[in-house]
N, CA, C, O and CB atoms as a CASP TS submission, in Angstrom:
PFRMAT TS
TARGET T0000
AUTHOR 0000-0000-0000
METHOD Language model
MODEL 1
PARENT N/A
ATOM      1  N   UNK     1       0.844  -1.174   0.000  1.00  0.00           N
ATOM      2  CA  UNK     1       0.000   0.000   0.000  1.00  0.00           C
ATOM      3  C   UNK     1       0.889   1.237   0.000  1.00  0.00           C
ATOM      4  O   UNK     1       1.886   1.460   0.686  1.00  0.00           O
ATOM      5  CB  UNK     1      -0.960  -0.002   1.216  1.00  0.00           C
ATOM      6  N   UNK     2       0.224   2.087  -1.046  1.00  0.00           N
ATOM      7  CA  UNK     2       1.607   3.326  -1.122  1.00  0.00           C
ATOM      8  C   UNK     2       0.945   4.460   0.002  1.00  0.00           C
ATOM      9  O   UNK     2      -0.154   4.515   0.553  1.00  0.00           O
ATOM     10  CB  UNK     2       1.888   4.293  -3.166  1.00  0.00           C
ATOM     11  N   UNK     3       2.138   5.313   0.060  1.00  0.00           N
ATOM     12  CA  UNK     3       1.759   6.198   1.338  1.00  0.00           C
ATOM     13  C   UNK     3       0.898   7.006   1.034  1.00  0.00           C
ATOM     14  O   UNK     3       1.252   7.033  -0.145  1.00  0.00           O
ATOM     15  CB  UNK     3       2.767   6.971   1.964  1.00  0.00           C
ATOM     16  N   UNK     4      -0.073   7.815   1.062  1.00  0.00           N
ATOM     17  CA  UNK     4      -0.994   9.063   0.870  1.00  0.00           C
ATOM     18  C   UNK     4      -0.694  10.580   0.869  1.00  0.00           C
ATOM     19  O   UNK     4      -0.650  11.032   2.013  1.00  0.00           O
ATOM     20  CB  UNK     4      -1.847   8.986   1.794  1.00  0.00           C
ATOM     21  N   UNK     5      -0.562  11.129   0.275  1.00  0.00           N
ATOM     22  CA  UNK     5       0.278  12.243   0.183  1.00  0.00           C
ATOM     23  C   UNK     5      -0.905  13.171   0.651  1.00  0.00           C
ATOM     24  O   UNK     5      -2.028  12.671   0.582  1.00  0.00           O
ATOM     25  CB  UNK     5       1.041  12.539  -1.345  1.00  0.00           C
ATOM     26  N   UNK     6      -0.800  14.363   1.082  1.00  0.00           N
ATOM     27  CA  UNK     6      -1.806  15.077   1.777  1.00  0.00           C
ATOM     28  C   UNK     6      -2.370  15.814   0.530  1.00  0.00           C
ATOM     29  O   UNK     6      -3.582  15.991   0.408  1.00  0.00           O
ATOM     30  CB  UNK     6      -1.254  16.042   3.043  1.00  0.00           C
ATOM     31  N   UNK     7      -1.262  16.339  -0.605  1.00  0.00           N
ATOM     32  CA  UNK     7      -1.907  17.346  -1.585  1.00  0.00           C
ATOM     33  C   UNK     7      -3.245  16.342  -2.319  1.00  0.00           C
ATOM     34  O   UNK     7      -4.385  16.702  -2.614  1.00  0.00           O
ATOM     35  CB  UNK     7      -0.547  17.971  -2.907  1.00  0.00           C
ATOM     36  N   UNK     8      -2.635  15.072  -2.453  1.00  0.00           N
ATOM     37  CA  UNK     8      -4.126  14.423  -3.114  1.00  0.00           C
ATOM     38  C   UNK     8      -5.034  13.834  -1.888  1.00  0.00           C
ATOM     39  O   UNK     8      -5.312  12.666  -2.162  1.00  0.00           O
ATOM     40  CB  UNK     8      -3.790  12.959  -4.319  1.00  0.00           C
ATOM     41  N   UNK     9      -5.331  14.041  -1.226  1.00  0.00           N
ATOM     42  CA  UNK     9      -6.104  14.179  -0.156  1.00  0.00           C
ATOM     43  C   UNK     9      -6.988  15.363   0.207  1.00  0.00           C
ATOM     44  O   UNK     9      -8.002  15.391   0.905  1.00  0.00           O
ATOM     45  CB  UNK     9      -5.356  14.004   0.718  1.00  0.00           C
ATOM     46  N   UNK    10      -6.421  16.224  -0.367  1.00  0.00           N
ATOM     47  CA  UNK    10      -6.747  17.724   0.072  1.00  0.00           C
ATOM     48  C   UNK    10      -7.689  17.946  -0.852  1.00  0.00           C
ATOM     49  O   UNK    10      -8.719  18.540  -0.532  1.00  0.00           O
ATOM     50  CB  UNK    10      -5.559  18.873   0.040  1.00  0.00           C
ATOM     51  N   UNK    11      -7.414  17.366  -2.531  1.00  0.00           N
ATOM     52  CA  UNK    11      -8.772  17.238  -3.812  1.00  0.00           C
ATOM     53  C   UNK    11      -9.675  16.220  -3.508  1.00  0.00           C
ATOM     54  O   UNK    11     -10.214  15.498  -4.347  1.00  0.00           O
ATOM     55  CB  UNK    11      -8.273  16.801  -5.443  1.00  0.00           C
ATOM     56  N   UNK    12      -9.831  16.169  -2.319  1.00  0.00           N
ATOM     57  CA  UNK    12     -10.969  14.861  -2.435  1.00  0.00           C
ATOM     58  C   UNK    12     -11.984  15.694  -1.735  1.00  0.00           C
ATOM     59  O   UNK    12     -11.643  16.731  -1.167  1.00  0.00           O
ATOM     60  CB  UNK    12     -10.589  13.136  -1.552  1.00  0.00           C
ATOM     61  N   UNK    13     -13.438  15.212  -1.757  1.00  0.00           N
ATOM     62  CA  UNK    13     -14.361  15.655  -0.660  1.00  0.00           C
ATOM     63  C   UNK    13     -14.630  14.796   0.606  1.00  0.00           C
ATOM     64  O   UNK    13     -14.505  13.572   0.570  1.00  0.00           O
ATOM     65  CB  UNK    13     -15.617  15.863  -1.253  1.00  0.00           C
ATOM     66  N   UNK    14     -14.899  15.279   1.413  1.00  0.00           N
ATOM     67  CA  UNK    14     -15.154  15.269   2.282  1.00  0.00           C
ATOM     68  C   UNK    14     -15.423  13.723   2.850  1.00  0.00           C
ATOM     69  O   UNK    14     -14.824  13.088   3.718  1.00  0.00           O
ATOM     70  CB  UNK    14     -15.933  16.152   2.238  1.00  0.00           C
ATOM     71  N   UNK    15     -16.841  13.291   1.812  1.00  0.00           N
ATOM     72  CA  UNK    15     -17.637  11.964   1.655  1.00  0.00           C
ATOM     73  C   UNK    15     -16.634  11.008   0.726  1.00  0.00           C
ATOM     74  O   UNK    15     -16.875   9.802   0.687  1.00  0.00           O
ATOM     75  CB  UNK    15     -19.262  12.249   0.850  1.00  0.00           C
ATOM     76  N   UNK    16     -15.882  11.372   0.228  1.00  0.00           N
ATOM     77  CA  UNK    16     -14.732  10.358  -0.696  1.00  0.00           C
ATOM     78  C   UNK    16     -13.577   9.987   0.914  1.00  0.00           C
ATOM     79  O   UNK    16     -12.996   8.907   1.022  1.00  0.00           O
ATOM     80  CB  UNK    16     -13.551  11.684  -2.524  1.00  0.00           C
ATOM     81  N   UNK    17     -13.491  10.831   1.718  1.00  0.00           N
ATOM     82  CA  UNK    17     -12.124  11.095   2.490  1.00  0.00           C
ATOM     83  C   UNK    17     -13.350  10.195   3.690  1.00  0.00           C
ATOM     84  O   UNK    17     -13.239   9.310   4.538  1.00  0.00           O
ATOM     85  CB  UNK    17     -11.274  13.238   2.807  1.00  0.00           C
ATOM     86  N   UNK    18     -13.766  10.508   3.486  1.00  0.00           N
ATOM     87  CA  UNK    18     -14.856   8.958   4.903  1.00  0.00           C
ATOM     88  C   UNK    18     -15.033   7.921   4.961  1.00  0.00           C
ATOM     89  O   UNK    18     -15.132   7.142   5.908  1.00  0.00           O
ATOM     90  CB  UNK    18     -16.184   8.747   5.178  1.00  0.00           C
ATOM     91  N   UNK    19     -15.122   7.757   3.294  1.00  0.00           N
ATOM     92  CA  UNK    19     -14.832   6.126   2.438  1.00  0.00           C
ATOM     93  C   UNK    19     -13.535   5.579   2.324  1.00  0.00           C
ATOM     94  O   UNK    19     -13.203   4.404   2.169  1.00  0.00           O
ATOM     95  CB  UNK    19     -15.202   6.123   0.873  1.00  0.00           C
ATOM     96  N   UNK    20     -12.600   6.979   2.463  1.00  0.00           N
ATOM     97  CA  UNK    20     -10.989   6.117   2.136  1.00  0.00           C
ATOM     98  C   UNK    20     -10.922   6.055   3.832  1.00  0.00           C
ATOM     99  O   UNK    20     -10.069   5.235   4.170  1.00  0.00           O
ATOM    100  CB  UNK    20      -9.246   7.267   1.058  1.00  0.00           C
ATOM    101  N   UNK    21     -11.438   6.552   4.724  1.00  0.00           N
ATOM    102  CA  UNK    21     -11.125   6.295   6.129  1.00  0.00           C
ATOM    103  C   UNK    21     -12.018   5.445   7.023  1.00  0.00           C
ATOM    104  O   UNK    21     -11.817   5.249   8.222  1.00  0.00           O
ATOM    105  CB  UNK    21     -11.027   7.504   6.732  1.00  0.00           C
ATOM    106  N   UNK    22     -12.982   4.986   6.335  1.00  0.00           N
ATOM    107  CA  UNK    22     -13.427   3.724   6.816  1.00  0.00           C
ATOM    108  C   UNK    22     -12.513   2.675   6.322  1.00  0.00           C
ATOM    109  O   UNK    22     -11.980   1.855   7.069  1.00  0.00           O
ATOM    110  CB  UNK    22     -14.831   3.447   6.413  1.00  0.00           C
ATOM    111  N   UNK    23     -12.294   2.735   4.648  1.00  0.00           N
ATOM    112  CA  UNK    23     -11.374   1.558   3.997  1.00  0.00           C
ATOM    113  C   UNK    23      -9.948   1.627   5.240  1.00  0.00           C
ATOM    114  O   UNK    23      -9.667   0.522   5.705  1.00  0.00           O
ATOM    115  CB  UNK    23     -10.795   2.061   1.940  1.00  0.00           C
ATOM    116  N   UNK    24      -9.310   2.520   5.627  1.00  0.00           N
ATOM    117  CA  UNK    24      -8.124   2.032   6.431  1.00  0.00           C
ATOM    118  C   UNK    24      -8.460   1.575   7.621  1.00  0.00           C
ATOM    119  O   UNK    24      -7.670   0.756   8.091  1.00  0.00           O
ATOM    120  CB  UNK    24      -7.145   2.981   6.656  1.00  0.00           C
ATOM    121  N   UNK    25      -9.932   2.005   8.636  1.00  0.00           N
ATOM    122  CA  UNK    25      -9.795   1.718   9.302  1.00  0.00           C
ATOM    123  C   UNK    25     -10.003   0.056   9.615  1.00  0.00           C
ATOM    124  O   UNK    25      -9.465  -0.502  10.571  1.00  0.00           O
ATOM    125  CB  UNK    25     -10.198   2.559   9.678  1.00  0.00           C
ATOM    126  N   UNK    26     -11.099  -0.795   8.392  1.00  0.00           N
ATOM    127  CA  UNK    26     -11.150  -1.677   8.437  1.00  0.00           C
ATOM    128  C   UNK    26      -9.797  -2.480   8.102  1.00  0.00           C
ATOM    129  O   UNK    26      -9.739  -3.569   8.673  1.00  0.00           O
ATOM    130  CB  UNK    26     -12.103  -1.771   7.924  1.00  0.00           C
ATOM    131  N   UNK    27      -8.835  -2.196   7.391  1.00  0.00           N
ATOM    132  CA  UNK    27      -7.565  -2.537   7.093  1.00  0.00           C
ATOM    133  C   UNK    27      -6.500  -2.663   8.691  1.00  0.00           C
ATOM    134  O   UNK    27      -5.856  -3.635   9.084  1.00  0.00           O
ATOM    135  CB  UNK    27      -7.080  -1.295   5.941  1.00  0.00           C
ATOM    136  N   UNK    28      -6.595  -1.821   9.081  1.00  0.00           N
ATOM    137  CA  UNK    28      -6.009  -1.882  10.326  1.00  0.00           C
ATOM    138  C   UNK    28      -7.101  -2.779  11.406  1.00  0.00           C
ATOM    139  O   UNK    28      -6.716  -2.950  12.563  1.00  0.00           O
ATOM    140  CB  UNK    28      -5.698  -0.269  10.794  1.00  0.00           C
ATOM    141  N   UNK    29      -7.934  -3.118  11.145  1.00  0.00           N
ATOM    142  CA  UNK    29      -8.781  -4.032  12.461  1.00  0.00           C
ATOM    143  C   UNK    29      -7.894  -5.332  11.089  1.00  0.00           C
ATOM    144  O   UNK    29      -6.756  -5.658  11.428  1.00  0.00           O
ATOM    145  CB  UNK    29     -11.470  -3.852  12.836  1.00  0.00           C
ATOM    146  N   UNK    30      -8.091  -5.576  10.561  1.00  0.00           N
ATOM    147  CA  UNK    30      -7.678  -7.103   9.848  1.00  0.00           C
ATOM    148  C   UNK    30      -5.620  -7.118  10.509  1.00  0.00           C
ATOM    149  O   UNK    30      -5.003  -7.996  11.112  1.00  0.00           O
ATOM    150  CB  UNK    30      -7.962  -6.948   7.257  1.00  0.00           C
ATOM    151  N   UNK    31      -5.278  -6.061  10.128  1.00  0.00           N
ATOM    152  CA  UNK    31      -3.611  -6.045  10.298  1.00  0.00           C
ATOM    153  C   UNK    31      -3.175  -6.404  12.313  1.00  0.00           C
ATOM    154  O   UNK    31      -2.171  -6.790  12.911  1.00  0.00           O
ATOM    155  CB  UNK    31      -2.955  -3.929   9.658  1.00  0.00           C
ATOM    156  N   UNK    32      -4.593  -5.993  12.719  1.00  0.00           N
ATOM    157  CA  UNK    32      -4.977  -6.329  14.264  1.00  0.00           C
ATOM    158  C   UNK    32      -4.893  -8.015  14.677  1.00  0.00           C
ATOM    159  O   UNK    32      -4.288  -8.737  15.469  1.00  0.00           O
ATOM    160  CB  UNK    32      -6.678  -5.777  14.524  1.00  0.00           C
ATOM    161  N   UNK    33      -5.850  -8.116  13.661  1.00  0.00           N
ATOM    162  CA  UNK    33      -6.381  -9.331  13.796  1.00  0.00           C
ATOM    163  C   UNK    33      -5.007 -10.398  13.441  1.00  0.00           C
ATOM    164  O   UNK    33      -4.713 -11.411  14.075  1.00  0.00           O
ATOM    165  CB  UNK    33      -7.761  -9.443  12.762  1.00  0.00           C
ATOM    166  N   UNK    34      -4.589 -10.069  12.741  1.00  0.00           N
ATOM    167  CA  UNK    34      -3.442 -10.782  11.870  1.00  0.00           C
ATOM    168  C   UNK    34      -2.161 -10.847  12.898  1.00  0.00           C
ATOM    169  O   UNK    34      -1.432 -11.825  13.057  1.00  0.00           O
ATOM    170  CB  UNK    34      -3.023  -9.815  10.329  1.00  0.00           C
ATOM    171  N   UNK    35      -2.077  -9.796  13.444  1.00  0.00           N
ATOM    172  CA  UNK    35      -0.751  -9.220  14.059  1.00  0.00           C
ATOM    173  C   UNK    35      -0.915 -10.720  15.522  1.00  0.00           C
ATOM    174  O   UNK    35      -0.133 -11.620  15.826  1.00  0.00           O
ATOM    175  CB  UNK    35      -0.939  -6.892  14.720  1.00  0.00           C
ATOM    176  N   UNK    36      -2.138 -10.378  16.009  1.00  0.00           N
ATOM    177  CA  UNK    36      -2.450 -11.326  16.879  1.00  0.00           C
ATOM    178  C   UNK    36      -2.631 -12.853  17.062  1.00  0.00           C
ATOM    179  O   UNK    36      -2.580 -13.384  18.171  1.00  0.00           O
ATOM    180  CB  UNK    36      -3.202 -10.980  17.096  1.00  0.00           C
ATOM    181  N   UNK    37      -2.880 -13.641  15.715  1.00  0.00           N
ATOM    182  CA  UNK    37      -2.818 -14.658  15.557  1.00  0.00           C
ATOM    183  C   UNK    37      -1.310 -14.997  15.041  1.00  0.00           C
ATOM    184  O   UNK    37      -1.032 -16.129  14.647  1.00  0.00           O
ATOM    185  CB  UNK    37      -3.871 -14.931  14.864  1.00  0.00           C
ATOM    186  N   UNK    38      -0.479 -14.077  15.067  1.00  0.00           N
ATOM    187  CA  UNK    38       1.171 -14.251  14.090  1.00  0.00           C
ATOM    188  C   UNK    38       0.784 -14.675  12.605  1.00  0.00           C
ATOM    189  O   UNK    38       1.353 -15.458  11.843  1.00  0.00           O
ATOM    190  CB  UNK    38       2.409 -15.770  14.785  1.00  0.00           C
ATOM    191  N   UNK    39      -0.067 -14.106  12.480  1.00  0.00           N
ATOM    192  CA  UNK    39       0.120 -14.327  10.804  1.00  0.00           C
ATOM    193  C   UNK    39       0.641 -13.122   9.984  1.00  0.00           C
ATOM    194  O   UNK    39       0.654 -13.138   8.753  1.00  0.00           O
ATOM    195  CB  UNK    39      -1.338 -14.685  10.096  1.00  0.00           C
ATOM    196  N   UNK    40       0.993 -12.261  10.596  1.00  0.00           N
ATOM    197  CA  UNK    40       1.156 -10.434   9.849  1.00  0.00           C
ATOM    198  C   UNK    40       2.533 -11.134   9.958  1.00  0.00           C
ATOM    199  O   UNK    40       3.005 -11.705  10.941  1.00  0.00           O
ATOM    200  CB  UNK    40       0.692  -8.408  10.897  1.00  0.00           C
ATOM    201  N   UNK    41       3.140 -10.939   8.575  1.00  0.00           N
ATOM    202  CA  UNK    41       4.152 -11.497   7.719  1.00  0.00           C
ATOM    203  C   UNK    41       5.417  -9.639   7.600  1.00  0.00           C
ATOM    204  O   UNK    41       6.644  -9.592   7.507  1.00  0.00           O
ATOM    205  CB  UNK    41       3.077 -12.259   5.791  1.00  0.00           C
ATOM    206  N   UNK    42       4.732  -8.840   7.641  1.00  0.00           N
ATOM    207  CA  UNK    42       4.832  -7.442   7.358  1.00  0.00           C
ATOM    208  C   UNK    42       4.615  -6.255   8.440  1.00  0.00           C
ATOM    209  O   UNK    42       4.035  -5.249   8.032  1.00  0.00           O
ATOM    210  CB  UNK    42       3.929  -7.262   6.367  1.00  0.00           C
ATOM    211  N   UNK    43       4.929  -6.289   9.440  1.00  0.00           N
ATOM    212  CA  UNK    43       4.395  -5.528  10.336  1.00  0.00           C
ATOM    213  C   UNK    43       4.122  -4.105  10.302  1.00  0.00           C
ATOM    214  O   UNK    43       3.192  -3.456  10.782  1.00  0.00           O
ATOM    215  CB  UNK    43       4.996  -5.711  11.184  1.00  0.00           C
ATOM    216  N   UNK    44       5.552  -3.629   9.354  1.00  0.00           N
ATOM    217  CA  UNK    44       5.395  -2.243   9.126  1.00  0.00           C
ATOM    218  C   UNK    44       4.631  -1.607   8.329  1.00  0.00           C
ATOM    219  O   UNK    44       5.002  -0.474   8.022  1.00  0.00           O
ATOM    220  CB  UNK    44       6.276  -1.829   8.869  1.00  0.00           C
ATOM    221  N   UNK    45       3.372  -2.113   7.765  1.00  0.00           N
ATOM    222  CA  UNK    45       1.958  -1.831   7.221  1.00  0.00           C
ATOM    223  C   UNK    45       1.394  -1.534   8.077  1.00  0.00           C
ATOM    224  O   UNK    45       0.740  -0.512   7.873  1.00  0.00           O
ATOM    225  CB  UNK    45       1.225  -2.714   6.602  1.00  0.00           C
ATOM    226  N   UNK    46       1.284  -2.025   9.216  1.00  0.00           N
ATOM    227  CA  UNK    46       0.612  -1.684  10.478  1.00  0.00           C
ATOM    228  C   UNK    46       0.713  -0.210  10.927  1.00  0.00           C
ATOM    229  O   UNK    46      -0.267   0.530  11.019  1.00  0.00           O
ATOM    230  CB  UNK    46       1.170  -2.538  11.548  1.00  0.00           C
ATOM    231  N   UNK    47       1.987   0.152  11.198  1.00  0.00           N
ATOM    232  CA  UNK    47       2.577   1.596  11.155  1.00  0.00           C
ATOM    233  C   UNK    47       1.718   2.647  10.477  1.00  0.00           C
ATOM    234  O   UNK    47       1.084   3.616  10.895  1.00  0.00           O
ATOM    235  CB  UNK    47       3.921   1.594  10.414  1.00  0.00           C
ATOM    236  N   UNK    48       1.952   2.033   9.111  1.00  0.00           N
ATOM    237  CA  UNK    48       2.123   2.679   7.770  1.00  0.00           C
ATOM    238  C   UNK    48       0.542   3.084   7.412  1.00  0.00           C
ATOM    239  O   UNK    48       0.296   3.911   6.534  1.00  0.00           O
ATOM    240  CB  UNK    48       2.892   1.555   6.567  1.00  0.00           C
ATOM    241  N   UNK    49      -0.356   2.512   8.073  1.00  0.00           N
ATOM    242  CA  UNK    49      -2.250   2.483   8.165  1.00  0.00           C
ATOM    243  C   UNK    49      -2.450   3.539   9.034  1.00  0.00           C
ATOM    244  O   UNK    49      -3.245   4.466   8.874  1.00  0.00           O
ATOM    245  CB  UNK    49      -3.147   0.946   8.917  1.00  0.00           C
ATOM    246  N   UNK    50      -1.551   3.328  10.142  1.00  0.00           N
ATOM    247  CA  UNK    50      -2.166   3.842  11.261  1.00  0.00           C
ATOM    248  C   UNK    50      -1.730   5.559  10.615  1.00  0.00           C
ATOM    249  O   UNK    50      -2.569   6.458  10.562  1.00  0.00           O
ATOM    250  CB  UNK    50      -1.438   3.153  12.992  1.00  0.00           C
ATOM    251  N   UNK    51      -0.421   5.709  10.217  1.00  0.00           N
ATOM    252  CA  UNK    51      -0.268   7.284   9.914  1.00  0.00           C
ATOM    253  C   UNK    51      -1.331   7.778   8.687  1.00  0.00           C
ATOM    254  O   UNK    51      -1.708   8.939   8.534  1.00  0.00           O
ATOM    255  CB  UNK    51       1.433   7.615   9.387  1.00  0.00           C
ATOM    256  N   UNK    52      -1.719   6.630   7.856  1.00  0.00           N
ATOM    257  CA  UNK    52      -2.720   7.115   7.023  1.00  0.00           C
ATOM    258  C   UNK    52      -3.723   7.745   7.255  1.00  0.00           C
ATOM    259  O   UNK    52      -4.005   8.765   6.627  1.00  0.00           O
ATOM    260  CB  UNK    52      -3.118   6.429   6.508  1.00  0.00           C
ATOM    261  N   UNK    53      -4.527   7.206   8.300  1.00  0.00           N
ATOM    262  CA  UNK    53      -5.315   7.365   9.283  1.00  0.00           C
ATOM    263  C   UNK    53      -5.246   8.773   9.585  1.00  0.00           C
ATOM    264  O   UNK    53      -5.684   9.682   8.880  1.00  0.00           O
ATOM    265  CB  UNK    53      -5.020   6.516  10.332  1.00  0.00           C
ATOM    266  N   UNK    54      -4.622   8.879  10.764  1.00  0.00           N
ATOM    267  CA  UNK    54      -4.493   9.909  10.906  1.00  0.00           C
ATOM    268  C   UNK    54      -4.396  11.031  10.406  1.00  0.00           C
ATOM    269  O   UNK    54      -4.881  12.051  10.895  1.00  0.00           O
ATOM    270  CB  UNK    54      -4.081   9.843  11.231  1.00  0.00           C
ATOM    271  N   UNK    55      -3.321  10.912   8.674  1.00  0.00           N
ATOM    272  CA  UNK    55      -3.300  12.154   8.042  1.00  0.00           C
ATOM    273  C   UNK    55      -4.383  12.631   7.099  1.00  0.00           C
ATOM    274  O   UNK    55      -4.357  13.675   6.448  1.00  0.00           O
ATOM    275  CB  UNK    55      -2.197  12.192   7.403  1.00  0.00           C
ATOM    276  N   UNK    56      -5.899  11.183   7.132  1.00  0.00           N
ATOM    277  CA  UNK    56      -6.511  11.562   6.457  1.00  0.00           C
ATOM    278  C   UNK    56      -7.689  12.468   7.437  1.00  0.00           C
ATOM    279  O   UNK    56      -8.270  13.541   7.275  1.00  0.00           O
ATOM    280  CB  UNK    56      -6.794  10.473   5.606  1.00  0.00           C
ATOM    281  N   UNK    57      -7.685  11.291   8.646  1.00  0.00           N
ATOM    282  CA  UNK    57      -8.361  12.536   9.882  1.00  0.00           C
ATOM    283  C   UNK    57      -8.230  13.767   9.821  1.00  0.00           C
ATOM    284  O   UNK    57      -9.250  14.420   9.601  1.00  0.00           O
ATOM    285  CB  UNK    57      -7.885  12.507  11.196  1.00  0.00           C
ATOM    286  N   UNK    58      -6.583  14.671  10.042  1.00  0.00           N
ATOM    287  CA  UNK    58      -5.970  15.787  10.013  1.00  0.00           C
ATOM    288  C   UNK    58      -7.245  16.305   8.623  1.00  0.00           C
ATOM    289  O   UNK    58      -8.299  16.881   8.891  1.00  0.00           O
ATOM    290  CB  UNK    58      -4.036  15.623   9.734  1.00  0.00           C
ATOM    291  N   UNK    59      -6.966  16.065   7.719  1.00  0.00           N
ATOM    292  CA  UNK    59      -7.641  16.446   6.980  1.00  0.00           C
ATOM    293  C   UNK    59      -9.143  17.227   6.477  1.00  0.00           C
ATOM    294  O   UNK    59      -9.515  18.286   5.972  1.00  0.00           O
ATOM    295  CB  UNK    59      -7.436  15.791   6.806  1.00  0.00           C
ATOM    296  N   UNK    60      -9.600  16.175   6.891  1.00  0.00           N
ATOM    297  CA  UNK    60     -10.760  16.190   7.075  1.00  0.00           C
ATOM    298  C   UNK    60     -11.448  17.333   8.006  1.00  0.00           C
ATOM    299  O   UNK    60     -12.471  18.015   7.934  1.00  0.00           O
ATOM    300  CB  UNK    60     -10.932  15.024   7.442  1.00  0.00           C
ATOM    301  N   UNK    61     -10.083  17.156   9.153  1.00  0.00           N
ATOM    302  CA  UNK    61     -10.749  18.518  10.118  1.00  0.00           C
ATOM    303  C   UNK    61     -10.039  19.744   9.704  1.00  0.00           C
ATOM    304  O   UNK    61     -10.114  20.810  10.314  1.00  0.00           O
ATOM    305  CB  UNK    61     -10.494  18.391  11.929  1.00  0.00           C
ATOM    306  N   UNK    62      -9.316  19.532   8.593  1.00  0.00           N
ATOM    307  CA  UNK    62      -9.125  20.757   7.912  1.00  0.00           C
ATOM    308  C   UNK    62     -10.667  21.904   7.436  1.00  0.00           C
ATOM    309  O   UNK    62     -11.215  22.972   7.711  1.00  0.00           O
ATOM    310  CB  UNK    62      -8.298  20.168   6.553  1.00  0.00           C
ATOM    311  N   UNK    63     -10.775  20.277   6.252  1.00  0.00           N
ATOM    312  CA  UNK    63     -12.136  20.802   5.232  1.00  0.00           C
ATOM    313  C   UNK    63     -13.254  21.020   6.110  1.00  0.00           C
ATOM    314  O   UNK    63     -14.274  21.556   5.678  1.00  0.00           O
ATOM    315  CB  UNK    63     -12.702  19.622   4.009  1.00  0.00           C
ATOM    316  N   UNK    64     -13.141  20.624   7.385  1.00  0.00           N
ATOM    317  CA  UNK    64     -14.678  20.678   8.421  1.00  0.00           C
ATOM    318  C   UNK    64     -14.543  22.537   8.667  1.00  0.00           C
ATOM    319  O   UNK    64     -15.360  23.440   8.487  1.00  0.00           O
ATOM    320  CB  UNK    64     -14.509  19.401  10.547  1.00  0.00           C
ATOM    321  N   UNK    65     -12.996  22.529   9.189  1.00  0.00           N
ATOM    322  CA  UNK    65     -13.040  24.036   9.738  1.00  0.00           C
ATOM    323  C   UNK    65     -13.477  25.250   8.846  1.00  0.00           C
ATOM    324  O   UNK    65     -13.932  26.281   9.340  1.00  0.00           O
ATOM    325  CB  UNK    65     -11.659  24.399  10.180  1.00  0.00           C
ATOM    326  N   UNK    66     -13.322  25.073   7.604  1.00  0.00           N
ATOM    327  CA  UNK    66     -12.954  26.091   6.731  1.00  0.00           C
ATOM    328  C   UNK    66     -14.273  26.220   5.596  1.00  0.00           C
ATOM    329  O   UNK    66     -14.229  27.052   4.690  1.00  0.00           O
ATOM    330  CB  UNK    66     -11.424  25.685   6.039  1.00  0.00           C
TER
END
């Protein structure tokens, strides 16, 4: 999964940026799930979701404020 850059994040709306942040958050409950049974082969995806996350959050409460 490639990293998310904020400038193409920033052209999305609002309702596109809720759909890509449900899609990670369900990604990170599976990388959960995985991590816990030792099957996560890759751990640093785990990381790598969680900052997605967040920078798409950041975001979002950009476009909320403004």
């Amino acid at each position: 999964m490639a990293k998310l850059q904020a400038t193409e994040l920033r052209s999305k709306s609002i309702i596109e940026l809720n759909a890509l942040l449900l899609g990670l958050q369900r990604d990170l409950f599976n990388f959960r799930m995985k991590k816990n049974t030792g099957q996560l082969q890759q751990s640093h995806l785990f990381t790598g979701v969680k900052k997605d996350i967040a920078r798409v959050k950041t975001i979002i409460g950009e476009q909320a404020g403004s």
